[in-house]
C-alpha positions as MATLAB code, in Angstrom:
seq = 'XXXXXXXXXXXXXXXXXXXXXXXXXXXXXXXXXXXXXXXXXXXXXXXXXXXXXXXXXXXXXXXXXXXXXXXXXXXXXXXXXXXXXXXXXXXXXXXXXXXXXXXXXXXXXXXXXXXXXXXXXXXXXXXXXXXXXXXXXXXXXXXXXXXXXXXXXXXXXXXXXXXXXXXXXXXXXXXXXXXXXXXXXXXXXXXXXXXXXXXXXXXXXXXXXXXXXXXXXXXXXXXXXXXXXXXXXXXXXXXXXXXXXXXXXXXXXXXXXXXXXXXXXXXXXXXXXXXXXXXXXXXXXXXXXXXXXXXXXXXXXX';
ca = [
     150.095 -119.240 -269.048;
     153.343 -121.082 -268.477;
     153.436 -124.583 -266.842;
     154.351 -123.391 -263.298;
     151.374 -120.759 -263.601;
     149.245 -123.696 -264.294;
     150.124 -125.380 -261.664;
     149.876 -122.785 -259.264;
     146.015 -121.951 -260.164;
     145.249 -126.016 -260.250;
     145.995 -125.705 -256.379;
     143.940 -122.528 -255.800;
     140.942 -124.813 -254.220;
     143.100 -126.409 -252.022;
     144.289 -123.184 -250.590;
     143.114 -122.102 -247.037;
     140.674 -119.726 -247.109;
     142.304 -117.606 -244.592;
     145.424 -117.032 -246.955;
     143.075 -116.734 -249.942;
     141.537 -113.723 -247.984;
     144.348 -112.069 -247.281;
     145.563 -111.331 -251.078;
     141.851 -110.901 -252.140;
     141.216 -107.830 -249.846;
     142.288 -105.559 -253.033;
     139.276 -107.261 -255.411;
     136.878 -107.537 -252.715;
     134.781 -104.516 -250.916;
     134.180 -106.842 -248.026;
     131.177 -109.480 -247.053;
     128.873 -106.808 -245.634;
     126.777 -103.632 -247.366;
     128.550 -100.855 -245.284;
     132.075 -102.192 -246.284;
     131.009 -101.861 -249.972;
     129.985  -98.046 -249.281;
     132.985  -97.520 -247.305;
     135.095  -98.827 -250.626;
     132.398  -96.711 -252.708;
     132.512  -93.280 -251.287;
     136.476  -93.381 -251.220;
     136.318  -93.677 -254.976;
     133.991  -91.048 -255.210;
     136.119  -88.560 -253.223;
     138.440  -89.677 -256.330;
     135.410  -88.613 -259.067;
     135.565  -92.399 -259.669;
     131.397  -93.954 -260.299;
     130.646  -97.110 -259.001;
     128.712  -99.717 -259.682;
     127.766 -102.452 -256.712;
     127.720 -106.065 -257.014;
     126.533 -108.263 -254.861;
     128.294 -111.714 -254.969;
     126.786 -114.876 -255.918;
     124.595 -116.801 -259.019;
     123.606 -119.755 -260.008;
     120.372 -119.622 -256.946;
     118.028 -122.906 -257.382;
     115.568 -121.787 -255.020;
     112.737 -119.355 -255.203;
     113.669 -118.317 -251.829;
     116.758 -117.197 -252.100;
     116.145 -115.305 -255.337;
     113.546 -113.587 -253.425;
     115.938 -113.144 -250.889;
     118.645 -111.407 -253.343;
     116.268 -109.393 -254.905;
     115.513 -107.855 -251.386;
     118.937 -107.005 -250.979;
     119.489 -105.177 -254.116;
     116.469 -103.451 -253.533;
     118.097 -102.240 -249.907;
     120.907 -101.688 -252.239;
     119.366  -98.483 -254.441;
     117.669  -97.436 -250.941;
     121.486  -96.800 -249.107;
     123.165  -95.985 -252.847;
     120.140  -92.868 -252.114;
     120.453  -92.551 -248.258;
     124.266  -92.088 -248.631;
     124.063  -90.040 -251.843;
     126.644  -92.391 -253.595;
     127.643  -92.010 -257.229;
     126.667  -95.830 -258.302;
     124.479  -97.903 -260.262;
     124.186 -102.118 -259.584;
     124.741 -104.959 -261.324;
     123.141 -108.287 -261.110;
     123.075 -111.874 -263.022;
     120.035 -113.067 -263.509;
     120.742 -116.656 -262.518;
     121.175 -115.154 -259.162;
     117.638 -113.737 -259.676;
     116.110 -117.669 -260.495;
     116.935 -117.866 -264.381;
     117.870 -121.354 -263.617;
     114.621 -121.548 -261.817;
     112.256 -120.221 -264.357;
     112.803 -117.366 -266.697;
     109.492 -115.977 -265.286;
     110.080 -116.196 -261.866;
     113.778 -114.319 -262.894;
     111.587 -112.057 -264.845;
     109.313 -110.568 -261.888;
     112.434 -110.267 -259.336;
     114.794 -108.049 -261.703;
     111.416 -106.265 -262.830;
     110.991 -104.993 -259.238;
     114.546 -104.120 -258.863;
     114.680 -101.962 -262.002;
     111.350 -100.711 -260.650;
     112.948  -99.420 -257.601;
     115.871  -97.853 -259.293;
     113.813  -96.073 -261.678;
     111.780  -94.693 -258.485;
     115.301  -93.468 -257.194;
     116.502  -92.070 -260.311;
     118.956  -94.804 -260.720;
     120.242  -97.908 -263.400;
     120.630 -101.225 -263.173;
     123.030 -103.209 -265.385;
     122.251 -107.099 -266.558;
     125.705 -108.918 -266.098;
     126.015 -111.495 -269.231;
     126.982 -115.010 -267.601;
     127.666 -118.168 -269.775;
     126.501 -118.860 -272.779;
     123.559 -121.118 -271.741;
     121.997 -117.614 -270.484;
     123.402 -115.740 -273.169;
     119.478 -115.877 -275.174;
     117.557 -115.838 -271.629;
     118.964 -112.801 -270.856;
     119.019 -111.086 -273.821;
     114.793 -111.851 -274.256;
     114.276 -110.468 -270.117;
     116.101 -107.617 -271.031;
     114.186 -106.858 -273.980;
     110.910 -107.087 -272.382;
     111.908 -104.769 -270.145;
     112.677 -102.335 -272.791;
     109.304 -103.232 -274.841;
     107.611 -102.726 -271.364;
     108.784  -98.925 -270.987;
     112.219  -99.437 -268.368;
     114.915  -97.206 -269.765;
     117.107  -97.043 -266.596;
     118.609 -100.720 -267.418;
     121.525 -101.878 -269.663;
     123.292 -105.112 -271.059;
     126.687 -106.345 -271.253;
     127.847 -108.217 -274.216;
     130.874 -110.382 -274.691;
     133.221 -109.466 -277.684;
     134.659 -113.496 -277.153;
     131.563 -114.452 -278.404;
     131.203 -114.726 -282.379;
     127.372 -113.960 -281.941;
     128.196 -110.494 -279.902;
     128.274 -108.462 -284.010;
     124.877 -109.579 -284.718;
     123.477 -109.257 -281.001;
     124.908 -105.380 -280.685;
     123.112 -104.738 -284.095;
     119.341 -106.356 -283.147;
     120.278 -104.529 -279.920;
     121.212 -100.840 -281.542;
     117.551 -100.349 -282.430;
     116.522 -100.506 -279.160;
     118.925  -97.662 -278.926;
     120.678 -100.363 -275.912;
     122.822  -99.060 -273.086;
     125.603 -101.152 -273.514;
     128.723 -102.452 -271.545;
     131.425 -104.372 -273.507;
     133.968 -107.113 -272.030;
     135.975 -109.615 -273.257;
     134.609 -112.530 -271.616;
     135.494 -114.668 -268.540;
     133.842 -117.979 -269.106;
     134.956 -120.925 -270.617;
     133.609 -121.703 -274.191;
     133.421 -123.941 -276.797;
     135.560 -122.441 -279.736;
     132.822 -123.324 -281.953;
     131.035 -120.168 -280.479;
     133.544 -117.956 -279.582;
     137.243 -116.729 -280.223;
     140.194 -117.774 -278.426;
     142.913 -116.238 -279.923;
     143.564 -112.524 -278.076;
     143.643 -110.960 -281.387;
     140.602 -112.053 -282.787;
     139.034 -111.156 -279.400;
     140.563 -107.716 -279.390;
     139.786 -106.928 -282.946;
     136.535 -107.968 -282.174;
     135.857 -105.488 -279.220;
     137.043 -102.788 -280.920;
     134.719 -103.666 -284.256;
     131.249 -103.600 -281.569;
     132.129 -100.413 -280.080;
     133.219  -98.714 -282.737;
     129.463 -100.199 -284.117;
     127.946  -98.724 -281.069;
     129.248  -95.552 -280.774;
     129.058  -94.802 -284.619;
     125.265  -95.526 -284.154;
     124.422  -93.353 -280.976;
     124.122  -95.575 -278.657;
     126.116  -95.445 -274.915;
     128.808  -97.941 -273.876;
     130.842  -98.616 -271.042;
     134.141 -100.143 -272.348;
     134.911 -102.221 -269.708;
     138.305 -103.307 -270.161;
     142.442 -103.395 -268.309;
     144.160 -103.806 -271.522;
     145.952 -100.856 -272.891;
     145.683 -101.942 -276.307;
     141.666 -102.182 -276.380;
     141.667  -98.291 -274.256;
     144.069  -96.647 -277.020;
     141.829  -97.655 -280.071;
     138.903  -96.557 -277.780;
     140.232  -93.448 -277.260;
     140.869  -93.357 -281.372;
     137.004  -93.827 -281.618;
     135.561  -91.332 -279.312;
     138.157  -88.084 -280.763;
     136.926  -89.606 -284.576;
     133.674  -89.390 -283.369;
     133.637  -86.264 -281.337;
     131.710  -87.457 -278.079;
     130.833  -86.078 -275.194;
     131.848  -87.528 -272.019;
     127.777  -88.168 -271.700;
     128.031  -90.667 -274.666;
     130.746  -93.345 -272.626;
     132.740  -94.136 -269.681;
     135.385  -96.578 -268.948;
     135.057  -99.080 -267.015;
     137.590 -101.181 -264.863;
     137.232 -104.043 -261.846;
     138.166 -102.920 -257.965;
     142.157 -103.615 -257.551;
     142.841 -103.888 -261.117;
     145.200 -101.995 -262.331;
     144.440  -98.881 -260.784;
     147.464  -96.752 -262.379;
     146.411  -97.787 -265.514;
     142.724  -96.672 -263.982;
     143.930  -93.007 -262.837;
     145.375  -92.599 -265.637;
     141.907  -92.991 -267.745;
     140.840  -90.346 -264.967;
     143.715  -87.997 -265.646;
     143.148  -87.967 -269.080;
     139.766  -86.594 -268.913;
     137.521  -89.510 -269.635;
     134.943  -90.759 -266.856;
     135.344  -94.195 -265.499;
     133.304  -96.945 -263.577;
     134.650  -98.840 -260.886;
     132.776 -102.579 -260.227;
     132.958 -103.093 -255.909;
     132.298 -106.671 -255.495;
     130.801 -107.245 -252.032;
     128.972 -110.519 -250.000;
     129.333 -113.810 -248.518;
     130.608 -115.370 -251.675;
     133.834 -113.697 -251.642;
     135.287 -117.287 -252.025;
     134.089 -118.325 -255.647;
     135.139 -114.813 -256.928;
     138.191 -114.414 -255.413;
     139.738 -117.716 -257.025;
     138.222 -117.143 -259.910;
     139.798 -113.345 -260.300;
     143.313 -115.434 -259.009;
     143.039 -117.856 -261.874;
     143.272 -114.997 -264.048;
     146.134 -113.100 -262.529;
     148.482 -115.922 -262.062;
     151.053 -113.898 -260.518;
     148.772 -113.352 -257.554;
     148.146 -116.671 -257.178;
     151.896 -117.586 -256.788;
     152.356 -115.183 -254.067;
     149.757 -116.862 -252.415;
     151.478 -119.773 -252.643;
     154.586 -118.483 -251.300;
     152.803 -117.270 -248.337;
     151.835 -120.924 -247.513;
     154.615 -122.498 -247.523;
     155.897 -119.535 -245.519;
     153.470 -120.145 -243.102;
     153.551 -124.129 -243.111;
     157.746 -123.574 -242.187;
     157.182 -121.323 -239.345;
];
């Protein structure tokens, strides 16, 4: 990121929300459920899955994690009512981790609960690395206490991701794969792009050899070519992965996984805390950001 770029995403919080709004419509489903199944079923009509995600984490009260495990509940119930192609997401600290790991523990149990009832899956989103063991343990109860229709994401910027995906192979894990977002200490995890890469490619390529499904969730070209390396060496099925990609991120790059015969997952962000995701998807697309920029000075000269 060149000094200008830096500079640009230092003065993201400053940044009216209005203007922030306007250039985060392509990331963002919307603030309310129906916009998020508006965004959904147009991707479906493109034989694009989904997966919804309802915004927000770090909840310190036992209310409100109540109050978001209500909602994804809703969420499975109008996924069914519409007959949508999509699965949900949620982080646990959304859920109470940061409450207590029990509390987190009954609310995502319920959840899963309802999605198995409906025939559907819910994915664990990884967060930092202070959750990194939390979530890892809640998601293994859940496997030790019968839920199959629930999967994990692990974080190839992590240098403990090779010996997580292996404990995690013999619970024959449904897996998702990323890079990582959050900032770490390089003590724990890689920050040089080729040591990240190399280290994507090593866990699915660890996965897939041992049976287990993966969604590679990933915009970089490099990381899709060696995937695509992987599944003709290992002959799969389209039933044994799928791509996945973020809403408004590179979505030639996204039909073009499509057009080459390989299924792929769309993530549709939706909620009230539009805000925190928004900059945070702007700090890593810099050239976003400086249009945004532009547009407020525009604005501030008119």
């Amino acid at each position: 990121m060149s000094f200008l770029d830096k500079l640009i995403v230092s003065t993201l919080p400053v940044v009216p929300k209005s203007i922030v709004g306007q250039f985060s419509k392509r990331y963002i489903a919307g603030v309310s459920l129906q916009d998020a199944v508006t965004v959904i079923k147009e991707l479906n009509q493109k034989k694009m899955m989904t997966t919804l995600d309802l915004l927000g984490e770090d909840i310190h009260l036992e209310s409100e994690a109540d109050a978001m495990k209500s909602k994804c509940i809703e969420m499975f119930r109008e996924i069914r009512e519409k007959r949508l192609d999509s699965n949900i997401s949620v982080k646990l600290s959304q859920l109470g981790l940061r409450i207590d790991p029990e509390v987190c523990y009954q609310n995502v149990k319920a959840i899963v609960n309802e999605a198995r009832a409906l025939n559907n899956f819910v994915r664990i989103d990884m967060e930092d690395s202070t959750a990194t063991d939390d979530t890892i343990a809640i998601y293994k109860r859940l496997r030790e206490e019968g839920y199959d229709n629930v999967g994990i994401v692990i974080q190839a910027y992590l240098k403990r991701s090779d010996a997580d995906v292996r404990a995690l192979i013999r619970l024959k894990a449904n897996f998702r794969i990323c890079k990582g977002i959050y900032i770490e200490s390089p003590d724990i995890a890689f920050t040089d792009r080729d040591d990240i890469r190399r280290n994507f490619v090593l866990l699915v390529r660890s996965i897939l050899e041992n049976g287990c499904y993966v969604g590679i969730a990933t915009h970089d070209e490099y990381l899709i070519e060696k995937s695509y390396e992987l599944i003709q060496r290992n002959k799969l099925s389209l039933q044994q992965y799928e791509f996945q990609m973020l809403l408004g991120v590179r979505e030639n790059l996204r039909n073009s996984i499509t057009a080459n015969g390989h299924r792929l997952r769309v993530y549709v962000p939706f909620g009230e805390h539009w805000y925190a995701y928004s900059i945070r998807r702007l700090k890593e697309n810099p050239q976003i950001a400086g249009y945004i920029m532009k547009a407020l000075f525009s604005r501030n000269g008119n």
